[in-house]
Backbone as a printed PyTorch tensor [residue, N CA C, xyz], in Angstrom:
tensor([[[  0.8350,  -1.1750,   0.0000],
         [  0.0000,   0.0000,   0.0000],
         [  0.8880,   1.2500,   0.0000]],

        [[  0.9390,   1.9370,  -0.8840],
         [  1.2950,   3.3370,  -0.6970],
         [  0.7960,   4.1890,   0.4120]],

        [[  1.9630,   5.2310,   1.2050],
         [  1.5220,   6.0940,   1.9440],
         [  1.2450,   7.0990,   1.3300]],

        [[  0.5700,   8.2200,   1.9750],
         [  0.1350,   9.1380,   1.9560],
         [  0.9160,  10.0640,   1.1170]],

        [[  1.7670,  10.5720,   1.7210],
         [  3.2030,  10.9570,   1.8480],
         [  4.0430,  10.6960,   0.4260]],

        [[  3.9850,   9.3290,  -0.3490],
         [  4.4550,   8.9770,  -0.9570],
         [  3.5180,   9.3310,  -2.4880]],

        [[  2.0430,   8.9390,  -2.2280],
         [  0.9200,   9.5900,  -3.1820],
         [  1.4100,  11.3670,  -3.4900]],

        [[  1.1110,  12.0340,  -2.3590],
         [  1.1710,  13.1820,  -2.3490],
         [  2.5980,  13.3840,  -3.4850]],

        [[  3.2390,  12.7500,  -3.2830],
         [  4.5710,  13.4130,  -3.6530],
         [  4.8480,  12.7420,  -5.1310]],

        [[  4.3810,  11.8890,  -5.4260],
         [  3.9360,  11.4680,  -7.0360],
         [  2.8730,  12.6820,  -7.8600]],

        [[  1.8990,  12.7860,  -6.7360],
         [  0.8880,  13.5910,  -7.3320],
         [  1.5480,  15.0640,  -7.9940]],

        [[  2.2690,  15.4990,  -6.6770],
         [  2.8280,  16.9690,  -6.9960],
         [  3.9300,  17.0080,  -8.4000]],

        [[  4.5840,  15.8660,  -8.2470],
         [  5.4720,  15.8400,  -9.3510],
         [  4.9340,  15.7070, -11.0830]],

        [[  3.7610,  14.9190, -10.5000],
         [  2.9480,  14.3330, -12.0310],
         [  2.3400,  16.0290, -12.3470]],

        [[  1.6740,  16.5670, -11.4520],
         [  1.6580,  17.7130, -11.9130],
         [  2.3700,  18.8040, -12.3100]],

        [[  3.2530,  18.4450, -11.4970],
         [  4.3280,  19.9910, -12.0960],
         [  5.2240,  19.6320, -13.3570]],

        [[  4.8820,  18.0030, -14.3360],
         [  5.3350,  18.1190, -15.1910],
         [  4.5150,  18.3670, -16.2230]],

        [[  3.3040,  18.2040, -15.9450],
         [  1.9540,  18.8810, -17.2070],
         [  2.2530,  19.8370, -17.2860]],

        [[  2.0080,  20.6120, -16.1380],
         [  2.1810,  22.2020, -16.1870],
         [  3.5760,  22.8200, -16.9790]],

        [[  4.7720,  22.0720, -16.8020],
         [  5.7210,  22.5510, -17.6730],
         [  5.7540,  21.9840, -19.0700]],

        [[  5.3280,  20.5770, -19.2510],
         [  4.9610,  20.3800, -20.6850],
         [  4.1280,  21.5410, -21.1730]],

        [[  2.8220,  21.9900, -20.7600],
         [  2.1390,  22.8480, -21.0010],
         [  2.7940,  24.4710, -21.3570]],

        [[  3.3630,  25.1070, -20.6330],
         [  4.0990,  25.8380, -20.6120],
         [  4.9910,  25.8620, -21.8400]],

        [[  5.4610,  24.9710, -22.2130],
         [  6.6360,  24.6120, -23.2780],
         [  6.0830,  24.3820, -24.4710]],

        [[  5.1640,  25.0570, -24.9340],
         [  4.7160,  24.6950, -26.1330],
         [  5.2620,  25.3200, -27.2970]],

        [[  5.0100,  24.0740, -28.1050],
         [  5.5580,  24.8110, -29.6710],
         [  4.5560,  24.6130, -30.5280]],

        [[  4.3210,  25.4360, -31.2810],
         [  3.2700,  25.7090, -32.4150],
         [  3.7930,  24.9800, -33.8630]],

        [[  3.2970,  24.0420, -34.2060],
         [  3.8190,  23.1960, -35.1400],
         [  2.4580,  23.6280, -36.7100]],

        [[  2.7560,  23.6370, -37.7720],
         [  2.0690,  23.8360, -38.7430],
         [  2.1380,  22.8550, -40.1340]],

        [[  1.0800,  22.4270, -40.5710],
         [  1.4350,  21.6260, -41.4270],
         [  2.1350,  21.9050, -43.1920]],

        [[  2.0540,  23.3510, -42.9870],
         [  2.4940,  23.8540, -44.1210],
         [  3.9540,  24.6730, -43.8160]],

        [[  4.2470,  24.7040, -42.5640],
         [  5.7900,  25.0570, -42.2190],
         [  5.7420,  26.2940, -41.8390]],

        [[  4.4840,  27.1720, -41.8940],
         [  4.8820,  28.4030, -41.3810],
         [  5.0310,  28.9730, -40.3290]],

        [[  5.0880,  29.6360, -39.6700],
         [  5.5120,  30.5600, -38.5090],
         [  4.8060,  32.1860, -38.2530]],

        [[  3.3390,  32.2620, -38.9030],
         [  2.6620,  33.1020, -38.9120],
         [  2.2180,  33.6790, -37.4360]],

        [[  2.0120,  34.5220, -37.1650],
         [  1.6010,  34.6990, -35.6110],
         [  0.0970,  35.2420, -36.1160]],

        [[ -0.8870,  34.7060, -36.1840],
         [ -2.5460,  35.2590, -36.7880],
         [ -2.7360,  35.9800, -35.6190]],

        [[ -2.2700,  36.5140, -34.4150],
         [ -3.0620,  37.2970, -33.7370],
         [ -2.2760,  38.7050, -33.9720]],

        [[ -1.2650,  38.8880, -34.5980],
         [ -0.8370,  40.1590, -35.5760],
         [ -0.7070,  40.2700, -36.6600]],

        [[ -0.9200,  39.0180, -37.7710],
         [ -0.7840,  39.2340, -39.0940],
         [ -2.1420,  38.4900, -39.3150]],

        [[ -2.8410,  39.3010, -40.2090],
         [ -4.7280,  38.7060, -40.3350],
         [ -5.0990,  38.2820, -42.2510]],

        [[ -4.1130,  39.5700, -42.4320],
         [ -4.4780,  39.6980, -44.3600],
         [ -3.3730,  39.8120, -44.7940]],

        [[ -2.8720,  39.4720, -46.0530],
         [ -1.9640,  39.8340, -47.1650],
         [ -2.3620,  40.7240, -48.4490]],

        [[ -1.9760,  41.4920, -49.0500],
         [ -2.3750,  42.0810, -50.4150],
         [ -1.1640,  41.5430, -51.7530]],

        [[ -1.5260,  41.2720, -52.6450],
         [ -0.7300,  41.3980, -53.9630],
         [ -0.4450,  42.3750, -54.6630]],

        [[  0.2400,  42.8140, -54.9620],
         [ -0.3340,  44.1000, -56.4660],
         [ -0.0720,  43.1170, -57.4010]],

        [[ -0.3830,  43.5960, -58.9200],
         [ -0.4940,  43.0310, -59.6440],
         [  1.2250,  43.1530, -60.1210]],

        [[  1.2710,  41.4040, -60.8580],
         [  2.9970,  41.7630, -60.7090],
         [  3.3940,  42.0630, -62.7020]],

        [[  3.8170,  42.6250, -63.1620],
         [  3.9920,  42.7490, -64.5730],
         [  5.0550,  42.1110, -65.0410]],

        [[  4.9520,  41.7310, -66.5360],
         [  5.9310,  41.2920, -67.0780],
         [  6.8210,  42.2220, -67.8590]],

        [[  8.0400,  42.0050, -67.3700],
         [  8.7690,  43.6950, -67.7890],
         [ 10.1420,  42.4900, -68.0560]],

        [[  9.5870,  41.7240, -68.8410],
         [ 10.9460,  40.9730, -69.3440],
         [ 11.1450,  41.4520, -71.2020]],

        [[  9.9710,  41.7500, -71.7240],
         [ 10.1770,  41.6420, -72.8770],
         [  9.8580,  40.3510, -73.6450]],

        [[  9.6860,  39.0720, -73.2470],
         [  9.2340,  37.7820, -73.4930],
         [  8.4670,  37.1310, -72.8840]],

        [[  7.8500,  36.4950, -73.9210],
         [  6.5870,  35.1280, -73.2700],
         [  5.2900,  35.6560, -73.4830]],

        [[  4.4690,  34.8730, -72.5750],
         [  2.6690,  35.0910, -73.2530],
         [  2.4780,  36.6500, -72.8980]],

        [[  1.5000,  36.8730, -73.2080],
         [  0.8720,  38.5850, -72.3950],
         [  0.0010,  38.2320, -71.2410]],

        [[ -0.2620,  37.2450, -71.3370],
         [ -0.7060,  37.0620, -69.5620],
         [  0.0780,  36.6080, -68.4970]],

        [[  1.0780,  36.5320, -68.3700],
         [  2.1260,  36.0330, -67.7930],
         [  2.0630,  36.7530, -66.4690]],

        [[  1.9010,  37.7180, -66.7440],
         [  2.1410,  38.5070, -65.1070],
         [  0.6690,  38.3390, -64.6410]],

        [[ -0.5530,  38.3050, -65.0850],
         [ -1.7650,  38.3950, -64.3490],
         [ -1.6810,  36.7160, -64.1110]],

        [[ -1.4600,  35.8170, -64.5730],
         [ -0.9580,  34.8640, -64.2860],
         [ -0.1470,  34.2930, -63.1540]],

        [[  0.6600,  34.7820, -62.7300],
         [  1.8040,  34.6190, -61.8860],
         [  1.1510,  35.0460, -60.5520]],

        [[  0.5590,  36.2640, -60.3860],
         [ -0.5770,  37.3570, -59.6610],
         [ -1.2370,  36.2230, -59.2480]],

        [[ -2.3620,  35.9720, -60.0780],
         [ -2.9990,  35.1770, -59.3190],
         [ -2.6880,  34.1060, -58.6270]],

        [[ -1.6600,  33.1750, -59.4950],
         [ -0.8990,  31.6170, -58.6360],
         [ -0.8800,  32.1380, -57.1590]],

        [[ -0.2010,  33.1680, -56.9550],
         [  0.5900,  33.9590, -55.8580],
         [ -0.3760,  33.5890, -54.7600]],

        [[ -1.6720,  34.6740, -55.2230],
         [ -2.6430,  35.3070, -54.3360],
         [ -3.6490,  33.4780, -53.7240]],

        [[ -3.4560,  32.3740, -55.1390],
         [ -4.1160,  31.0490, -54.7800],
         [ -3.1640,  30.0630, -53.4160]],

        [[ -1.6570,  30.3150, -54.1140],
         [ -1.0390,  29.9940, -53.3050],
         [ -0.7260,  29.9480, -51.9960]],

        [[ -1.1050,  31.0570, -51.4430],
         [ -1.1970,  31.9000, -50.4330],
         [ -2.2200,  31.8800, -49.4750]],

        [[ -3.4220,  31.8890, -50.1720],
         [ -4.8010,  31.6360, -49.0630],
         [ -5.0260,  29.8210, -48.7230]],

        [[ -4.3280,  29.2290, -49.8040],
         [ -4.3920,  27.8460, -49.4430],
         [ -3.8760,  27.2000, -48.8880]],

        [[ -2.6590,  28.1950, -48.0700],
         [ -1.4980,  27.5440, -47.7750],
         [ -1.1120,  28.0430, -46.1110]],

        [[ -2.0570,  29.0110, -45.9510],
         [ -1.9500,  29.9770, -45.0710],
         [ -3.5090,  30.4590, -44.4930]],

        [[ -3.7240,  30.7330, -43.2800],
         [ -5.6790,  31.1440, -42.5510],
         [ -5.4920,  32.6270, -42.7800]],

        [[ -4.2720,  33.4620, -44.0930],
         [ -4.6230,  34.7170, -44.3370],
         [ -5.7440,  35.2210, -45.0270]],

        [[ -6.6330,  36.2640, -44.7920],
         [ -7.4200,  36.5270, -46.3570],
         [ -6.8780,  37.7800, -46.3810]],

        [[ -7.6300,  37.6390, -47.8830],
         [ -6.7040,  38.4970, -48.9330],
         [ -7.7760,  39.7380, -48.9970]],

        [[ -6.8060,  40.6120, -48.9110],
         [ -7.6110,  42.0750, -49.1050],
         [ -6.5050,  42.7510, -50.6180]],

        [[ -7.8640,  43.8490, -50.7800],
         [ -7.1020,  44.4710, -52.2130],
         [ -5.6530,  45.2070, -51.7120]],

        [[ -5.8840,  45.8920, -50.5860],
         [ -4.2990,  46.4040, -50.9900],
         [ -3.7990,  46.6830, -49.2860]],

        [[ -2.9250,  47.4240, -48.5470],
         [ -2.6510,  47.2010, -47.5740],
         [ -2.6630,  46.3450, -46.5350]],

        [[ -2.6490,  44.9940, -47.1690],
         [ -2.8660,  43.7360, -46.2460],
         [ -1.3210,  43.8360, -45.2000]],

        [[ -1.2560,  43.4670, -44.2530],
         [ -0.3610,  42.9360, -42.9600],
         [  0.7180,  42.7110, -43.6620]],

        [[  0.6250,  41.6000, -44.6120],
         [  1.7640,  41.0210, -45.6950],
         [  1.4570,  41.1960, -46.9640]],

        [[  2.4900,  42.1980, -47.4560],
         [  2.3030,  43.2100, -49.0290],
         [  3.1660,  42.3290, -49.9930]],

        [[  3.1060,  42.2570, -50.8600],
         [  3.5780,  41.5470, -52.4280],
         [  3.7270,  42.2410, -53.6310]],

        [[  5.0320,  42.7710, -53.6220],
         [  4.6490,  43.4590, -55.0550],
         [  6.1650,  42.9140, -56.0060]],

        [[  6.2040,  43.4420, -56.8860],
         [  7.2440,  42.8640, -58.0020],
         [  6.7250,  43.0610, -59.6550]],

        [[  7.8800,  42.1850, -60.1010],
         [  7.3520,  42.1180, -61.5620],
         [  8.6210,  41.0180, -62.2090]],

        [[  8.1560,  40.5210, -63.2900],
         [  8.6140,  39.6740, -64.0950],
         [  9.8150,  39.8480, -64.9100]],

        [[ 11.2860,  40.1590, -64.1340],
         [ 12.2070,  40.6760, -65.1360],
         [ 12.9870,  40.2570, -65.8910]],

        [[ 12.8170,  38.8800, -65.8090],
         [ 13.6900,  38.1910, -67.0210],
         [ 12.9630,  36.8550, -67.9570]],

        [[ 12.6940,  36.3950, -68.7490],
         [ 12.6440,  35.6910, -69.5750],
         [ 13.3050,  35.2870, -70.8100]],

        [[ 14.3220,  34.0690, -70.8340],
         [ 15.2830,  33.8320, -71.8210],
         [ 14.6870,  32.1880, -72.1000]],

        [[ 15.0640,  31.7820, -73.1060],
         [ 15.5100,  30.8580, -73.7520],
         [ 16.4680,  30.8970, -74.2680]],

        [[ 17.4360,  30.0250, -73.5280],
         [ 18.9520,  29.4640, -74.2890],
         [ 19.2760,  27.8540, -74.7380]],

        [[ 20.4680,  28.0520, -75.3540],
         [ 20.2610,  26.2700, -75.7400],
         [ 21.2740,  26.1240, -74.4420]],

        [[ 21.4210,  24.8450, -73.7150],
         [ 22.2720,  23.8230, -72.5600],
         [ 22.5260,  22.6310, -73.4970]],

        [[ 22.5400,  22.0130, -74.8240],
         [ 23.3980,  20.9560, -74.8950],
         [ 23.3720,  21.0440, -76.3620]],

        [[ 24.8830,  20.5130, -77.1810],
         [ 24.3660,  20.6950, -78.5520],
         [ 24.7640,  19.5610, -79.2980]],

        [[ 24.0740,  19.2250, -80.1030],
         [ 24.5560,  17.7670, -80.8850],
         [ 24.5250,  18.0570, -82.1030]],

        [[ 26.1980,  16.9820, -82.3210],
         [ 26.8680,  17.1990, -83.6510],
         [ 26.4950,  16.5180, -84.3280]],

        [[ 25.9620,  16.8090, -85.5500],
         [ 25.7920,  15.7240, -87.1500],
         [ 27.2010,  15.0440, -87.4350]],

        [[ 26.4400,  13.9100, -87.6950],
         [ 27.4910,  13.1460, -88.3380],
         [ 27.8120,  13.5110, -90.0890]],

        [[ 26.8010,  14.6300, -90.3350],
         [ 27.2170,  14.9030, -91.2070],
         [ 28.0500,  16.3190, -91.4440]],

        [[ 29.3340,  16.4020, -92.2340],
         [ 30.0070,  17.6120, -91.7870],
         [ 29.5960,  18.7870, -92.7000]],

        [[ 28.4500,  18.9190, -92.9960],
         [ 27.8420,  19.6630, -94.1640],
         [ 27.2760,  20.1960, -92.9790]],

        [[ 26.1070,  19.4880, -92.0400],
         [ 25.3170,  20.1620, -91.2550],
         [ 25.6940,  21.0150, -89.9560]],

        [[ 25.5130,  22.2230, -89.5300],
         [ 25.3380,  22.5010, -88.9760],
         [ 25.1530,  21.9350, -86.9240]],

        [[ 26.0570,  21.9810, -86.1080],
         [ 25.9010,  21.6140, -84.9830],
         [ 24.0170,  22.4110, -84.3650]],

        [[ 23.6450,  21.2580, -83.6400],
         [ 22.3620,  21.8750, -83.1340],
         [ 22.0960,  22.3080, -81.6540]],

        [[ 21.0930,  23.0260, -81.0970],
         [ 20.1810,  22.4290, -79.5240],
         [ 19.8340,  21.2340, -79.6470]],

        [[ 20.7060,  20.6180, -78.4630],
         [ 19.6570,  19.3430, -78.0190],
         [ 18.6640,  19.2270, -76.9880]],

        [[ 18.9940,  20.8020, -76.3080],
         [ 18.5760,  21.1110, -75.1670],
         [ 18.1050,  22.3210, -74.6170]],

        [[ 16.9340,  22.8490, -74.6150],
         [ 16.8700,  24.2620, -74.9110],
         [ 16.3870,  24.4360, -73.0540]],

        [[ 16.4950,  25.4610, -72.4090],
         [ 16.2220,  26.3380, -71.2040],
         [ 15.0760,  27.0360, -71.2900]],

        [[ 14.1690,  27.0640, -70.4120],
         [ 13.1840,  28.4360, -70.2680],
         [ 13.9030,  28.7320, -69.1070]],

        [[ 14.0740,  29.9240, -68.7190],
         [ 14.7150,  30.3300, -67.3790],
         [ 14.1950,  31.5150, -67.1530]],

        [[ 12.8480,  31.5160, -65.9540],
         [ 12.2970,  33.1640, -65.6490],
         [ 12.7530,  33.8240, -64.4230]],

        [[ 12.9960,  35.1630, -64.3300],
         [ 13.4070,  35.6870, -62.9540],
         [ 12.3180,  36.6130, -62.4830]],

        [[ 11.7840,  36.5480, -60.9210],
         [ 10.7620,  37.1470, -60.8310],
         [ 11.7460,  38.1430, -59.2940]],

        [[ 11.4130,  39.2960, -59.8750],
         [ 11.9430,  40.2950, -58.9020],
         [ 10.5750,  40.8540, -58.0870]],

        [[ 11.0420,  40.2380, -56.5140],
         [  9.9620,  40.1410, -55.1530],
         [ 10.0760,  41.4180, -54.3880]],

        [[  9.0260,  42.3390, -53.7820],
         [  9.5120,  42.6500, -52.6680],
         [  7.9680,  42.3160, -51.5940]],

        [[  8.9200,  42.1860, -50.3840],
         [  7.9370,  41.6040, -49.4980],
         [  7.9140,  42.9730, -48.4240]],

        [[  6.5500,  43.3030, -47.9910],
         [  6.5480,  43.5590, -46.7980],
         [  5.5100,  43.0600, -45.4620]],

        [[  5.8960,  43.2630, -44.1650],
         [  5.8240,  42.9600, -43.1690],
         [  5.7130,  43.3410, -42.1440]],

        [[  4.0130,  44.3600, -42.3910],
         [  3.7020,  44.8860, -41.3220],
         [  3.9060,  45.0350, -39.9870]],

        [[  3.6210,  43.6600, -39.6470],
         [  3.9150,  43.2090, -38.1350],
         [  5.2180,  43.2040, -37.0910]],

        [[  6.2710,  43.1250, -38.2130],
         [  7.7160,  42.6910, -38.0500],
         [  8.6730,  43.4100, -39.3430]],

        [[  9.0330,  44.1590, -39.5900],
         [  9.6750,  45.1480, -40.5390],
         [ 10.9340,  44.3190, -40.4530]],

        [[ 11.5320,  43.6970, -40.0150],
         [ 13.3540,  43.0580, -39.9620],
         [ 12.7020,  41.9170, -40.9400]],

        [[ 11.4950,  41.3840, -41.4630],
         [ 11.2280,  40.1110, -42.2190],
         [ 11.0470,  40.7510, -43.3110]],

        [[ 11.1280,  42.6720, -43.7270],
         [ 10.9730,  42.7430, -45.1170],
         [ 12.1360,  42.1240, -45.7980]],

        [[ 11.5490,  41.9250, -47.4120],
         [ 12.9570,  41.7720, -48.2530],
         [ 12.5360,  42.5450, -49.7000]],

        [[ 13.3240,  42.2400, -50.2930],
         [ 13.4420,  42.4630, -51.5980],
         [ 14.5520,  41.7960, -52.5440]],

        [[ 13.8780,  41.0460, -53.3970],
         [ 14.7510,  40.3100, -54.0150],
         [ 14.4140,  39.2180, -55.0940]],

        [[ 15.6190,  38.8420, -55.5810],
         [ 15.0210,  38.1980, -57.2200],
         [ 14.4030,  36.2230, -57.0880]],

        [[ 14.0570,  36.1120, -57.4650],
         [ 13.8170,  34.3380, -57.4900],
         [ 13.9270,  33.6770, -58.7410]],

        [[ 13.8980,  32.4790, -59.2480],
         [ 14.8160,  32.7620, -60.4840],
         [ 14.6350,  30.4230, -60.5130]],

        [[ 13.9210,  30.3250, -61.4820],
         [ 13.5590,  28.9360, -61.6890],
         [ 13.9590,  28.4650, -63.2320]],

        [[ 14.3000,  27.2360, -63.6740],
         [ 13.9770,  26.8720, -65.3450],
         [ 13.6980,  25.5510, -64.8670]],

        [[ 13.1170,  25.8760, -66.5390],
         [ 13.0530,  24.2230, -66.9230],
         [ 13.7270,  23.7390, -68.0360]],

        [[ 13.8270,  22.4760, -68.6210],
         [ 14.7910,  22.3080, -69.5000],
         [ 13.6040,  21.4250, -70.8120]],

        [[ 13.3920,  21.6640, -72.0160],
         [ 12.8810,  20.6120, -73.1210],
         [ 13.5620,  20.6550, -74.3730]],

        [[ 13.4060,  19.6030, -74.7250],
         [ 13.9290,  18.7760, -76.2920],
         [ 13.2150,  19.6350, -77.4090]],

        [[ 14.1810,  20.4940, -78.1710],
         [ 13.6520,  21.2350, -79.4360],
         [ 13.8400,  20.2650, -80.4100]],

        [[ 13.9950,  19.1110, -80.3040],
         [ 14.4740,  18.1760, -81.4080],
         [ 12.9420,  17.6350, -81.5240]],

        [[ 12.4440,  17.4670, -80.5890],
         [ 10.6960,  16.9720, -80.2130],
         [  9.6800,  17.5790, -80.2930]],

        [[  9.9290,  18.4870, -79.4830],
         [  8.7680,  19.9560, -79.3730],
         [  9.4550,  21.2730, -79.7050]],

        [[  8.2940,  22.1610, -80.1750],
         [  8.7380,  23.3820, -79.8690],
         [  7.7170,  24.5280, -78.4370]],

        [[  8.6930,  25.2040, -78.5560],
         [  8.4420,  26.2720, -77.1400],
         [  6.8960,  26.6130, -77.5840]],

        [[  6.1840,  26.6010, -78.3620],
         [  5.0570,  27.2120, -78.0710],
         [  3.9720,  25.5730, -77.7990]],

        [[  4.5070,  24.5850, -77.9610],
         [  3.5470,  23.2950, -77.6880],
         [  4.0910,  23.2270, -76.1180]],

        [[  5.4540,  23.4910, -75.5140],
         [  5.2130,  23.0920, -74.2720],
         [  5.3390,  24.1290, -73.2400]],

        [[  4.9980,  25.9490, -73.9830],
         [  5.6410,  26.5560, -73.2350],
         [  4.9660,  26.8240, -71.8850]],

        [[  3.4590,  26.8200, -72.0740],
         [  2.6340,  26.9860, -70.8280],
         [  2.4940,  26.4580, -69.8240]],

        [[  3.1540,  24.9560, -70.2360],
         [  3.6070,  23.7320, -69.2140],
         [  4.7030,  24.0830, -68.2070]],

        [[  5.8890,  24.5490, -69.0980],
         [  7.1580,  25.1840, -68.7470],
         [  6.9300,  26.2470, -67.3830]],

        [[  6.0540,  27.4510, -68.0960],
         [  6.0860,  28.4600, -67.3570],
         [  5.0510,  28.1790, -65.8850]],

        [[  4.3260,  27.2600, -65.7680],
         [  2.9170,  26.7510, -64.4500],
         [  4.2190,  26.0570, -63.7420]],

        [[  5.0580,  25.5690, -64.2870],
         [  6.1380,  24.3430, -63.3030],
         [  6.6130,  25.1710, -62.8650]],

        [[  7.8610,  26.2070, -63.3390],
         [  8.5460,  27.3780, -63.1600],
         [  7.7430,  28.4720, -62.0800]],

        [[  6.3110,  28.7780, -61.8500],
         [  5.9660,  29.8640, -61.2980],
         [  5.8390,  28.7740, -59.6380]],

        [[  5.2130,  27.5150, -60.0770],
         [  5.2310,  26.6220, -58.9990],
         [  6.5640,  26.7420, -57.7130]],

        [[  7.4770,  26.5340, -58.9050],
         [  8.3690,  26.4840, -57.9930],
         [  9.4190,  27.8420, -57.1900]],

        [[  9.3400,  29.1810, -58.1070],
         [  9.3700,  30.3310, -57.4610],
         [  8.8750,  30.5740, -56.2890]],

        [[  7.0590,  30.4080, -56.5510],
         [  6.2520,  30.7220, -55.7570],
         [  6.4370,  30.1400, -54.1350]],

        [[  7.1210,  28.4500, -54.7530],
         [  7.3450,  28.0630, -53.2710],
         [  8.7190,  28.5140, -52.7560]],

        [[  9.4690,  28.7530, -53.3890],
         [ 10.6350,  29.4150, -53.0790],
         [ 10.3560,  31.0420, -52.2820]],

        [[  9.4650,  31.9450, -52.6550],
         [  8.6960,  32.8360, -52.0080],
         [  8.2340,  32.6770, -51.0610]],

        [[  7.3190,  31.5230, -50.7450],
         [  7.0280,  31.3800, -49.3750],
         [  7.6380,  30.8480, -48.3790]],

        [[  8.9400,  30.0860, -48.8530],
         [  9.9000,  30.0080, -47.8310],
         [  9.8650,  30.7790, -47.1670]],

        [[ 10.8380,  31.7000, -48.1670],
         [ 12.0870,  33.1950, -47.7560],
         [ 11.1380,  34.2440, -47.1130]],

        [[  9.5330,  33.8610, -46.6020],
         [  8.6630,  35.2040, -46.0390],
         [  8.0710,  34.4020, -45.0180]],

        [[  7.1290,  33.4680, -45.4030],
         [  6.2700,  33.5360, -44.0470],
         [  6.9020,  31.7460, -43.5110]],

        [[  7.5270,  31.4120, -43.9680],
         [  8.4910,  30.1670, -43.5190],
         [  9.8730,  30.1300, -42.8500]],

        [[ 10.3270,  31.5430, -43.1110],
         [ 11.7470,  31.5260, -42.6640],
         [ 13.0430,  30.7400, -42.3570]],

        [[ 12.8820,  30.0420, -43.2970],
         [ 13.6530,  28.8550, -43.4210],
         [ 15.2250,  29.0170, -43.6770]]])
């Protein structure tokens, strides 16, 4: 039989380790972020433009929206038109296609080719951060993809190209802001 004495003194201990488990909490998220919602509530976008000189003409209202989808799905922010908590603005400043690999004919009449052509877009970010001003930034992000001009050309796979490419910016964006990784 346990004494008294001995209960009591299990009891006090069993409690004073809830209470410090309790105490010790960490806020875990399934999307990785580190948002504090009882000071950051909304985000805004502006609309981001394409100021590369190349690619579709919707490209930037495009990119805009991924952003603004990306963002509410990923995050308990809503989105307001403009002075949200967490601001988004930028624009689209580079778009190239280059060749990365080239293959030689065996015939010496022809011409060396692309075997390997690049889409490579750079999207110049700036973030701000109402809540916390040391988390603004500003800065470029910068994705490609690589396809066979021997197979396709850029306008059969370019829209494919550019949805993979904004994909992966975009998550590269939400790292470097509300992930802090």
């Amino acid at each position: 039989m346990i004494s008294i004495s001995r209960f009591l003194s299990f009891s006090l201990v069993f409690i004073s380790l809830a209470l410090l488990v309790q105490a010790c909490s960490v806020r875990y998220s399934f999307t990785g972020t580190n948002i504090n919602y009882d000071l950051t509530k909304t985000f805004s976008v502006e609309n981001f433009f394409n100021d590369s000189g190349g690619g579709p003409a919707n490209m930037g209202q495009l990119f805009t929206e991924t952003l603004k989808e990306f963002y509410q799905r990923n995050t308990q922010l809503e989105l307001v038109r403009s002075n949200g908590d967490l601001q988004f603005s930028g624009a689209i400043s580079r778009y190239t296609i280059s060749p990365q690999a080239t293959v030689t004919s065996t015939d010496p009449n022809a011409p060396d080719r692309a075997g390997q052509m690049r889409l490579t877009i750079v999207v110049e970010v700036e973030y701000i951060n109402m809540a916390n001003e040391e988390e603004n930034l500003k800065r470029s992000f910068s994705f490609f993809q690589d396809y066979d001009p021997r197979n396709t050309s850029i306008l059969q796979v370019e829209s494919v190209l550019i949805e993979e490419i904004f994909e992966n910016i975009i998550q590269d964006i939400f790292t470097a802001t509300v992930a802090n990784w």
